[in-house]
N, CA, C and O atoms as CSV, one atom per row, in Angstrom:
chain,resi,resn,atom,element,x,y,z
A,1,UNK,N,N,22.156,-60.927,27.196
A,1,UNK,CA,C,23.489,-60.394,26.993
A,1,UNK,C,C,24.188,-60.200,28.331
A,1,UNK,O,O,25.411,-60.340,28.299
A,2,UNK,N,N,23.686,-59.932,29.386
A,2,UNK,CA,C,24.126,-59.654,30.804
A,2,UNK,C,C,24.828,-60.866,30.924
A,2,UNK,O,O,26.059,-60.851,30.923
A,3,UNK,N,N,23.989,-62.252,31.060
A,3,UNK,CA,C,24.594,-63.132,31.419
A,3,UNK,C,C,25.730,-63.558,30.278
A,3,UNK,O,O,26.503,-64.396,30.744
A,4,UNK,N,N,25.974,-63.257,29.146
A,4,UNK,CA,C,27.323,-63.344,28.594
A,4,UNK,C,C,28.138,-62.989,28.796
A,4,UNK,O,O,29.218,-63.575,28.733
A,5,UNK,N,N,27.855,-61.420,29.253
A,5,UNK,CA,C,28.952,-60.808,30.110
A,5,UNK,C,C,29.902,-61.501,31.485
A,5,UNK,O,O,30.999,-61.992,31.752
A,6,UNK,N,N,28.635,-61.140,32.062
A,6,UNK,CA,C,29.209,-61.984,33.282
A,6,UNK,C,C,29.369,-63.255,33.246
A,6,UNK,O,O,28.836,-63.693,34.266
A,7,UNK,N,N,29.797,-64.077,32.655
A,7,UNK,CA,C,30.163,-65.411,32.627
A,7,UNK,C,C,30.991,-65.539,32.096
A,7,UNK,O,O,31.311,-66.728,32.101
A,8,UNK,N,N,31.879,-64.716,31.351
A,8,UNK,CA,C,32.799,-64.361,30.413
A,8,UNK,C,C,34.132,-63.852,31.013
A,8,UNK,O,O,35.202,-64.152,30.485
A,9,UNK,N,N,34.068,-63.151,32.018
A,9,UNK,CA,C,35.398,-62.782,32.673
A,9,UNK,C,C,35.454,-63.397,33.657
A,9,UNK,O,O,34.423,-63.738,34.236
A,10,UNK,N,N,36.509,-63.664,34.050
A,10,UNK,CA,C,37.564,-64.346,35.193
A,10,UNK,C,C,36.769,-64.018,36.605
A,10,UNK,O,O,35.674,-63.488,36.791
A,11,UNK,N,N,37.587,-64.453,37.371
A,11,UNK,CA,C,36.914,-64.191,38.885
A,11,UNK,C,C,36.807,-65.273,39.561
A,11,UNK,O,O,37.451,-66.227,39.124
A,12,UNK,N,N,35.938,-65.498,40.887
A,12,UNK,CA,C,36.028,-66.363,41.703
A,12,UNK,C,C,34.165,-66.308,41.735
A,12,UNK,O,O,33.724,-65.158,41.741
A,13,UNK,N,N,33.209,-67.330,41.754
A,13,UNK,CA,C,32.564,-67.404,42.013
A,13,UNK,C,C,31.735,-68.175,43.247
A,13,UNK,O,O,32.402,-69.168,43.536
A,14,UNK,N,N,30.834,-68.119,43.878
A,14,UNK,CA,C,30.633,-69.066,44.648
A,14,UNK,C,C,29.783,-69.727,44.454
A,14,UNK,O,O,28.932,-69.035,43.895
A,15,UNK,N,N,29.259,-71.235,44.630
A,15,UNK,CA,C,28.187,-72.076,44.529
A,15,UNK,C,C,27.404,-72.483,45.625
A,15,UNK,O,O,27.848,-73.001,46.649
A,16,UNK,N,N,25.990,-72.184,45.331
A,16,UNK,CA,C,25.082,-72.622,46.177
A,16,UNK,C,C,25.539,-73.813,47.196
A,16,UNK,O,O,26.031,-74.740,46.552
A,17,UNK,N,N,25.515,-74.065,48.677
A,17,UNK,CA,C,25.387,-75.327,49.311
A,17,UNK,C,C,24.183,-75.836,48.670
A,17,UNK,O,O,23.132,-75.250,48.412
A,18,UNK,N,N,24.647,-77.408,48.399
A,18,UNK,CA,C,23.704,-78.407,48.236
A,18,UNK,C,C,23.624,-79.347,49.655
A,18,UNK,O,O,23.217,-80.508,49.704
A,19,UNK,N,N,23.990,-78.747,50.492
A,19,UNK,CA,C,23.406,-80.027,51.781
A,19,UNK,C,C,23.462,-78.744,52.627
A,19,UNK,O,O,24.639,-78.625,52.971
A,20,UNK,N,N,22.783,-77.801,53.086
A,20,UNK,CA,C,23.019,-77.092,54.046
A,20,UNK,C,C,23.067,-77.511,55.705
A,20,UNK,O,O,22.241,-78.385,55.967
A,21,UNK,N,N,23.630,-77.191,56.517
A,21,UNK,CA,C,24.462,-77.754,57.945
A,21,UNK,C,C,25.028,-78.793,57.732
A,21,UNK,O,O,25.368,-79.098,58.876
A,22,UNK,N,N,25.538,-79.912,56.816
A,22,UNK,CA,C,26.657,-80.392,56.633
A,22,UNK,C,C,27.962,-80.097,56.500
A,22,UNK,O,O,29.000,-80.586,56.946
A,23,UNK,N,N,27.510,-78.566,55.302
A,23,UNK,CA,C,29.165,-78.378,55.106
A,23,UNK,C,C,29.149,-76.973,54.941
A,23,UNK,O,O,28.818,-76.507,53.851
A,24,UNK,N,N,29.605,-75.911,56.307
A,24,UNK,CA,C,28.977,-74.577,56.132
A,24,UNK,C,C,29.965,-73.800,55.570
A,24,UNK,O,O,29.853,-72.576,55.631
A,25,UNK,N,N,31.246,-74.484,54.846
A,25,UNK,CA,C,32.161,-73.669,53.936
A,25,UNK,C,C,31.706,-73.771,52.238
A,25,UNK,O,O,31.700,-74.751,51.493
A,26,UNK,N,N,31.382,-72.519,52.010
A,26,UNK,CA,C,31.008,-72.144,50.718
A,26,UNK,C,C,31.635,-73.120,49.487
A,26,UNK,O,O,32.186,-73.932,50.230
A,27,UNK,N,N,31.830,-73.436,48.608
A,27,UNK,CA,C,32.675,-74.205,47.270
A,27,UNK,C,C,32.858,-72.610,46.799
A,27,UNK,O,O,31.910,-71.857,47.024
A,28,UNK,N,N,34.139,-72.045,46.107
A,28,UNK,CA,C,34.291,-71.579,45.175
A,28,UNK,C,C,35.136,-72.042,43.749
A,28,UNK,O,O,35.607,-73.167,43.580
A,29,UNK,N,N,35.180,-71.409,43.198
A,29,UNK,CA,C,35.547,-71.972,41.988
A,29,UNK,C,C,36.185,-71.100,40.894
A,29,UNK,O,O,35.318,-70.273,40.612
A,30,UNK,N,N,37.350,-70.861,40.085
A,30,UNK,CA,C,37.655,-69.846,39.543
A,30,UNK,C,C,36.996,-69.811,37.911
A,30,UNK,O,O,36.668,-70.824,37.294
A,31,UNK,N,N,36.912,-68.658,37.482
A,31,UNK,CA,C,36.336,-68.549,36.213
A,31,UNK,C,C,37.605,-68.305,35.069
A,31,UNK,O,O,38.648,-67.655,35.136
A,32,UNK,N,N,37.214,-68.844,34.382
A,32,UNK,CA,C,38.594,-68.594,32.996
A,32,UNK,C,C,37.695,-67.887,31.898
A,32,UNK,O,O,36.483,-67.934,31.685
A,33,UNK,N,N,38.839,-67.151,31.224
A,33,UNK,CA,C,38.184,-66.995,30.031
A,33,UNK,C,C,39.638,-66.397,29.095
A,33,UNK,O,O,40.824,-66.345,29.420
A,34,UNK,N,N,39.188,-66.147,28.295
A,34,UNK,CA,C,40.133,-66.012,27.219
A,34,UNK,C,C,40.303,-64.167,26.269
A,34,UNK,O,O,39.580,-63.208,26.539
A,35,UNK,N,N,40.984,-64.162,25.627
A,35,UNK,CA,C,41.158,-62.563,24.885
A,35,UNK,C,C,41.046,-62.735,23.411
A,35,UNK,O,O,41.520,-61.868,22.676
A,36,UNK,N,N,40.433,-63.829,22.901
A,36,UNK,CA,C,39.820,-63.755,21.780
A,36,UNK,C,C,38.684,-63.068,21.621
A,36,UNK,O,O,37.912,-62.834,22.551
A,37,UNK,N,N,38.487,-62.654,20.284
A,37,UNK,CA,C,37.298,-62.206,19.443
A,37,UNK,C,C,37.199,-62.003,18.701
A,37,UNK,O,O,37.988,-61.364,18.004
A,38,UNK,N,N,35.908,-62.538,18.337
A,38,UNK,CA,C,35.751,-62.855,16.702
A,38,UNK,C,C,34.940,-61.621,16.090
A,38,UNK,O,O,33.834,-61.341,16.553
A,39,UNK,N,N,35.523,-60.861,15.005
A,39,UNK,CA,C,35.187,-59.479,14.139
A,39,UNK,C,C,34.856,-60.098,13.351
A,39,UNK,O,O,35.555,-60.966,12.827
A,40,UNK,N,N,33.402,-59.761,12.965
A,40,UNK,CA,C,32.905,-59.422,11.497
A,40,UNK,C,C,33.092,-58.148,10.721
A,40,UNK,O,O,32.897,-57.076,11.295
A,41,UNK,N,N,33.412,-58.181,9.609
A,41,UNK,CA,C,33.715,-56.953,8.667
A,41,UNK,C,C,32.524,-57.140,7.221
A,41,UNK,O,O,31.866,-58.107,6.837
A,42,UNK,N,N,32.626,-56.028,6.818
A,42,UNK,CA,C,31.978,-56.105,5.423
A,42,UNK,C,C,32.829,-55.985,4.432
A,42,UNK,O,O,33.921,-55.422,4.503
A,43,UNK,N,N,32.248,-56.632,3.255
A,43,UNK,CA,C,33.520,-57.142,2.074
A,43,UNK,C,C,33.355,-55.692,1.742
A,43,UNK,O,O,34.532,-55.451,2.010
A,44,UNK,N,N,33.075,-54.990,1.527
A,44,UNK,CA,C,33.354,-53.420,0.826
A,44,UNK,C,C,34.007,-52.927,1.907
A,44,UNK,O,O,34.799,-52.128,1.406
A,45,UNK,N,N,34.165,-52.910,3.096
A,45,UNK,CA,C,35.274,-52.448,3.961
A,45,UNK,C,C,36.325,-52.998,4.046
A,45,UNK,O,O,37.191,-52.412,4.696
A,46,UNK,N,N,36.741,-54.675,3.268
A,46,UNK,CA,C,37.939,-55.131,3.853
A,46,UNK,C,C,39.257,-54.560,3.440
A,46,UNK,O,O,40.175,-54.978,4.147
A,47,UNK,N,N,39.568,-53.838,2.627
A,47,UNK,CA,C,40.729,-52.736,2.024
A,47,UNK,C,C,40.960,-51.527,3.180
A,47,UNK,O,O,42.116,-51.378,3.576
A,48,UNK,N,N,40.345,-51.023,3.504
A,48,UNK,CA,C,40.335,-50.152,4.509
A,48,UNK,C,C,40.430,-50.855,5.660
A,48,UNK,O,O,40.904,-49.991,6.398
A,49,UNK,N,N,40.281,-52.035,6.468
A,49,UNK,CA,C,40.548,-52.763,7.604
A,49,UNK,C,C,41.566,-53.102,7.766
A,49,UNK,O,O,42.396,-52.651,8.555
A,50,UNK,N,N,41.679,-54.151,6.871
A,50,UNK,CA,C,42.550,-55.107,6.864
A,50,UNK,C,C,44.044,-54.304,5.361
A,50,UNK,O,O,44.031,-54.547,4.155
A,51,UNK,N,N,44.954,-53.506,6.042
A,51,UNK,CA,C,45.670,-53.360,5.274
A,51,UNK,C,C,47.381,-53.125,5.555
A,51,UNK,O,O,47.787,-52.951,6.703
A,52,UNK,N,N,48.037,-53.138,4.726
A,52,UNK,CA,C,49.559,-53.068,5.416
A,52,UNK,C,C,49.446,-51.677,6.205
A,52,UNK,O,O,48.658,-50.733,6.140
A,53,UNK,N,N,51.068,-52.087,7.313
A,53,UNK,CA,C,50.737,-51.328,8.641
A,53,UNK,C,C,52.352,-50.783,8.724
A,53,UNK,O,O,53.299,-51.520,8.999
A,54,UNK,N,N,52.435,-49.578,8.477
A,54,UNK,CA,C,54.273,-49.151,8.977
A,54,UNK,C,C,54.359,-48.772,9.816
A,54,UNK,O,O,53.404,-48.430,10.514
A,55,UNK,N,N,55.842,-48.640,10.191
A,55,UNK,CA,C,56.048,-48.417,11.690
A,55,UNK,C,C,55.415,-47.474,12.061
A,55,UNK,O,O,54.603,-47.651,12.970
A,56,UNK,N,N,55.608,-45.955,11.383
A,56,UNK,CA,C,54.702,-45.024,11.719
A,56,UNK,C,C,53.083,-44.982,12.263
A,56,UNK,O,O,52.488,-44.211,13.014
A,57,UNK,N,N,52.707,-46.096,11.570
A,57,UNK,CA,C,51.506,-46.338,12.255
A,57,UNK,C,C,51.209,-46.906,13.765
A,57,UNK,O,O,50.085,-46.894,14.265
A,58,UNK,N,N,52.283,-47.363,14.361
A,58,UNK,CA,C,51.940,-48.048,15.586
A,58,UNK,C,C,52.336,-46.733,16.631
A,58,UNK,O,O,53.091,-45.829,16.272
A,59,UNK,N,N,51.815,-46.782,17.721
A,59,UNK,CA,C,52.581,-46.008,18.413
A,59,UNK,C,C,53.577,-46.297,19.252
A,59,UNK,O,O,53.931,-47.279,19.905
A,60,UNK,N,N,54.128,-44.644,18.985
A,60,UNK,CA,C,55.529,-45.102,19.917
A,60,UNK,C,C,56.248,-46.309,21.208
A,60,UNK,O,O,57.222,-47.055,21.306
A,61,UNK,N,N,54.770,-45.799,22.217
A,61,UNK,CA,C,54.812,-46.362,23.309
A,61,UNK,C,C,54.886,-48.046,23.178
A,61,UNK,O,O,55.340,-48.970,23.853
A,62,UNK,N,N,54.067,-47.862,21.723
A,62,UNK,CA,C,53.349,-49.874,21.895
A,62,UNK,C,C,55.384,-50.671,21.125
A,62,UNK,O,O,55.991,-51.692,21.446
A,63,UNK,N,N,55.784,-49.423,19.987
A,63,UNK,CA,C,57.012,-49.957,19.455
A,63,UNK,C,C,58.075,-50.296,20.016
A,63,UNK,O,O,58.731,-51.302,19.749
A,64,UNK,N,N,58.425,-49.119,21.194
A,64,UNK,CA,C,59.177,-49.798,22.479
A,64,UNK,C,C,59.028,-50.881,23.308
A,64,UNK,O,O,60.014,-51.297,23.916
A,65,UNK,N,N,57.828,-51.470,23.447
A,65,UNK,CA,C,57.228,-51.975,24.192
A,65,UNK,C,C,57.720,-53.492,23.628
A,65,UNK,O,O,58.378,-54.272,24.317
A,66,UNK,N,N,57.310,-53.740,22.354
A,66,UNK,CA,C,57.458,-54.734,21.790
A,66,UNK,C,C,58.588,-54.765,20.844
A,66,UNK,O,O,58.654,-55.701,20.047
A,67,UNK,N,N,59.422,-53.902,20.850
A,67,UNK,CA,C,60.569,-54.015,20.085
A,67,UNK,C,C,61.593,-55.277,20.669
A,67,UNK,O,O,61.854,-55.639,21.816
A,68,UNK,N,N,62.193,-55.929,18.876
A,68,UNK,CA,C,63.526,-56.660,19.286
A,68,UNK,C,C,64.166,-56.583,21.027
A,68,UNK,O,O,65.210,-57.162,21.327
């Protein structure tokens, strides 16, 4: 699980030299990753999860935020 972690967020990594005293500047390389994720739910919970949402429910801060 560690290494899912860390391989998973962004950043700059560096790679081993493969010819050492040829080429004494490091390779780096940037890491991507993404803001997906995938939820599992249980079918006797999906009414309670997954259900209509009114304004009242969001908060203020997020309604300004993303308002028209």
């Amino acid at each position: 699980m560690k290494r899912a972690l860390e391989e998973q967020y962004g950043g700059e990594e560096e790679l081993p030299q493969t010819n050492p005293g040829f080429n004494n500047t490091p390779f780096k390389f940037t890491k991507y990753s993404n803001a997906y994720m995938l939820v599992y739910i249980r079918e006797s919970d999906k009414d309670k999860i997954i259900c209509n949402v009114d304004e009242k429910d969001i908060a203020e801060h997020l309604r300004v935020r993303f308002c028209c």
